[in-house]
C-alpha positions as CSV (number, residue, x, y, z in Angstrom):
1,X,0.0,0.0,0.0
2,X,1.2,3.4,-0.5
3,X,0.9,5.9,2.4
4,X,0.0,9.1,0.8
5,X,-0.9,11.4,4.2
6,X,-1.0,11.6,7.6
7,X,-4.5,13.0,9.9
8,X,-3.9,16.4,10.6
9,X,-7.9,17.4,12.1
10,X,-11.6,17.1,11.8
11,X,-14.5,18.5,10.0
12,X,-17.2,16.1,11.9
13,X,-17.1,12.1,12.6
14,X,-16.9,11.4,9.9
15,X,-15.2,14.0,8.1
16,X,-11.4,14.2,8.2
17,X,-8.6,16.1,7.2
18,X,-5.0,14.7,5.9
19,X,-1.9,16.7,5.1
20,X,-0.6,14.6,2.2
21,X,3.4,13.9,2.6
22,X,5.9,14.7,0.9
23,X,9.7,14.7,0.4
24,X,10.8,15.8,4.1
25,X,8.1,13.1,6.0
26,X,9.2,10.5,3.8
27,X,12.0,9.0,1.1
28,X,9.2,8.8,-1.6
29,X,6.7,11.3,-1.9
30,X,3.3,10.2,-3.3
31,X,2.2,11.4,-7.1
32,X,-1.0,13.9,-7.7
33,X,-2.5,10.7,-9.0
34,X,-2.3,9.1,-5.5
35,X,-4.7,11.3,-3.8
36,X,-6.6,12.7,-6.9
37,X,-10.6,13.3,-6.3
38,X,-12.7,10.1,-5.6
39,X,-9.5,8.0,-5.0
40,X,-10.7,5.2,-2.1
41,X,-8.6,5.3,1.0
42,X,-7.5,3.1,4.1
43,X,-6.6,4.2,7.6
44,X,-5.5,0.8,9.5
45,X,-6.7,0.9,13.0
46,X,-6.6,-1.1,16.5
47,X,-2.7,-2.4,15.2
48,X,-4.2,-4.2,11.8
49,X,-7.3,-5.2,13.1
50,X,-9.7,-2.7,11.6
51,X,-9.2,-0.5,8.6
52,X,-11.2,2.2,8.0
53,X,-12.4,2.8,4.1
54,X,-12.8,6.6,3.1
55,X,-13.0,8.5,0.1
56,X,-10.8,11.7,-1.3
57,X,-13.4,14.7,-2.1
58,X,-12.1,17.6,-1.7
59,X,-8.3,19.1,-2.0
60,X,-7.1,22.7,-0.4
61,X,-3.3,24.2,-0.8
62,X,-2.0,25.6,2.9
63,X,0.5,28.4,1.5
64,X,1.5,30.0,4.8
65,X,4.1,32.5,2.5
66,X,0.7,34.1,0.6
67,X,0.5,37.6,1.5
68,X,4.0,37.4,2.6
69,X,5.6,40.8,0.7
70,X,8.5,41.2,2.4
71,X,11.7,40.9,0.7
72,X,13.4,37.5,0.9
73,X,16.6,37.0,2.4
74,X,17.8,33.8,1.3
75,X,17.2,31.4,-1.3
76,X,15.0,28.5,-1.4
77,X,18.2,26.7,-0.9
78,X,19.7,28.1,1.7
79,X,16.5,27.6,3.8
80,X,16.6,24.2,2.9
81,X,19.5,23.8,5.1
82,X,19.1,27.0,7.7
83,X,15.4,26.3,8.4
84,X,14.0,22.9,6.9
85,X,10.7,22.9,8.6
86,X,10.0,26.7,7.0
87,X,9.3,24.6,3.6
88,X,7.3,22.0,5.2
89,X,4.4,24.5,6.0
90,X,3.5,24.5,2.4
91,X,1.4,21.3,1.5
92,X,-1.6,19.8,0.8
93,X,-4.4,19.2,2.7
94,X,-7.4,16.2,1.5
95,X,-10.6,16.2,2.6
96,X,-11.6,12.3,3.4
97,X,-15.0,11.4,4.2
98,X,-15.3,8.1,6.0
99,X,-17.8,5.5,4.4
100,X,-17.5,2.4,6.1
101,X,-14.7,-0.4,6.9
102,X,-13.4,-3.6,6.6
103,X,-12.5,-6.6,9.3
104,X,-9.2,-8.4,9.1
105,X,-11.6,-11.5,8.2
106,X,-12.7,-9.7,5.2
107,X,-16.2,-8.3,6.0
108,X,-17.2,-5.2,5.1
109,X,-19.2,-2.4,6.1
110,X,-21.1,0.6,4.4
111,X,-22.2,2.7,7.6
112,X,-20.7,5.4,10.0
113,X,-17.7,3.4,12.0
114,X,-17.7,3.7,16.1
115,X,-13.7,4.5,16.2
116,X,-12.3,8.2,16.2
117,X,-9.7,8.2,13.9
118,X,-6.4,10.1,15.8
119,X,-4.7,13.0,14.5
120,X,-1.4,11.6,12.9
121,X,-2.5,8.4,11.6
122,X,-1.6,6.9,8.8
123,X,-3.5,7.4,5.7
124,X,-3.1,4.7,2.4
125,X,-4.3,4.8,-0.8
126,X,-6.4,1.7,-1.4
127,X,-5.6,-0.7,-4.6
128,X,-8.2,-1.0,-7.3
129,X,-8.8,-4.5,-6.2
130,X,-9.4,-3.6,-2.6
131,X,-11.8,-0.8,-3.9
132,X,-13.8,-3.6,-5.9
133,X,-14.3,-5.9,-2.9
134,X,-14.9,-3.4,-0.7
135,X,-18.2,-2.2,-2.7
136,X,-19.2,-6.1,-2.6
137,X,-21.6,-7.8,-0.3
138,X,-22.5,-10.9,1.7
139,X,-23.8,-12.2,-1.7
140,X,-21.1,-10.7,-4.0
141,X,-23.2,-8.1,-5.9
142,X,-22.1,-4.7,-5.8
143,X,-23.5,-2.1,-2.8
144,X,-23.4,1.8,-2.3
145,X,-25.2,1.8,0.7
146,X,-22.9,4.9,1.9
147,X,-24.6,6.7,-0.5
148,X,-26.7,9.0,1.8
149,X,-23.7,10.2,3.8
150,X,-22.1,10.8,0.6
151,X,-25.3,13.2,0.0
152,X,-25.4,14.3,3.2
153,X,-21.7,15.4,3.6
154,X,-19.9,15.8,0.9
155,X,-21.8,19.2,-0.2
156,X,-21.4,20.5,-3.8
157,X,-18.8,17.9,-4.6
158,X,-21.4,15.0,-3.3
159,X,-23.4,14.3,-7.4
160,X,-19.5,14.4,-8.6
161,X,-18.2,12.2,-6.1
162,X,-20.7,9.3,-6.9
163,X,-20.2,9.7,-10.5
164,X,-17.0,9.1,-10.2
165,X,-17.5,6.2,-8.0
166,X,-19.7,4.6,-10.6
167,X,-17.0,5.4,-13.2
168,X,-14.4,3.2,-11.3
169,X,-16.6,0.3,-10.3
170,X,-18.0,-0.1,-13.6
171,X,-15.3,-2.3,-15.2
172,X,-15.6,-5.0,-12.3
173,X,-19.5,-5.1,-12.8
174,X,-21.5,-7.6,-14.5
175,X,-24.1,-6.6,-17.4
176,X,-26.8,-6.6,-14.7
177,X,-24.8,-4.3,-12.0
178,X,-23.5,-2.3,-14.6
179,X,-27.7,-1.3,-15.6
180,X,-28.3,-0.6,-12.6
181,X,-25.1,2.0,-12.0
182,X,-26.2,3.3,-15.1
183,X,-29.8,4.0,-13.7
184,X,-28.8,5.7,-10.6
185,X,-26.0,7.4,-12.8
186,X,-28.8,8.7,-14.9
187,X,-30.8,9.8,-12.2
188,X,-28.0,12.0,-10.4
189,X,-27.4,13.4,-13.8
190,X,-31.1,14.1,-14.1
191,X,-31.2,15.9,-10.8
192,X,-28.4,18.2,-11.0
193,X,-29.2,19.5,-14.2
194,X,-32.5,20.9,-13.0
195,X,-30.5,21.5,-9.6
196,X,-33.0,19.5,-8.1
197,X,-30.5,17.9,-5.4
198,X,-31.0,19.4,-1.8
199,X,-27.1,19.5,-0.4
């Protein structure tokens, strides 16, 4: 897995805010693809035993220098090595709204998990394959039944953000799953044209 952030605060429960690393937190920093919009997410907790599935929707720059006017005294290089935590305060920040999780045993879970996630945890972007078998059931069809809080909390980026969650489940579906995608695709196409969605 490929840790792409670390649990810097809290919106709500289960709204959560990451500070994604980069090249002085670790010897790899993650790629934009890594924590692009809609991309599933896993924040191990209780040592391995639960891991907690959430989804990327929504991305802010922190830019502490902004506004800064003042001339500069050094160069970016010589910071590098008088004051190395200076650069660190620019970064980026991912908005990750928890949707369920998943038991070492393999069961998963589409609700609002008990556990508060604490600030400097590990977050990991979660494999295709993981995503797929996360959004199966008991009986192995495909589920959204997160769907709600993704209406309820994700705001203006909420009719995007299942969209896009159709758009990568679709090539694991079968003809049958795939229809019905496709009808609730239609429908949340349907309602934000005429703006009909309440957020």
């Amino acid at each position: 897995m490929v840790k792409i952030a670390k649990i810097v605060s809290s919106n709500s429960h289960v709204d959560y805010v990451g500070r994604v690393i980069d090249v002085l937190d670790a010897d790899t920093a993650p790629g934009a693809d890594d924590y692009g919009f809609a991309q599933f997410v896993s924040v191990p907790l209780d040592g391995g035993v639960t891991e907690v599935v959430g989804v990327i929707y929504n991305t802010q720059l922190a830019n502490p220098e902004y506004g800064r006017f003042g001339p500069r005294l050094s160069s970016k290089a010589e910071i590098a090595v008088l004051s190395p935590d200076y650069l660190n305060e620019q970064g980026v920040l991912v908005g990750i709204l928890l949707l369920g999780w998943r038991e070492q045993g393999g069961a998963t879970h589409h609700a609002v998990p008990r556990q508060v996630i604490p600030v400097g945890q590990d977050v990991y972007r979660l494999s295709e394959r993981d995503t797929h078998e996360f959004h199966r059931g008991a009986g192995g069809s495909v589920q959204l039944h997160y769907f709600s809080q993704v209406i309820a909390h994700a705001g203006a980026f909420a009719v995007p953000l299942i969209e896009s969650i159709i758009e990568q489940l679709d090539s694991g579906c079968t003809p049958e799953e795939r229809q019905r995608l496709c009808v609730l695709k239609r429908s949340l196409v349907w309602q934000r044209t005429l703006g009909g969605v309440r957020l």
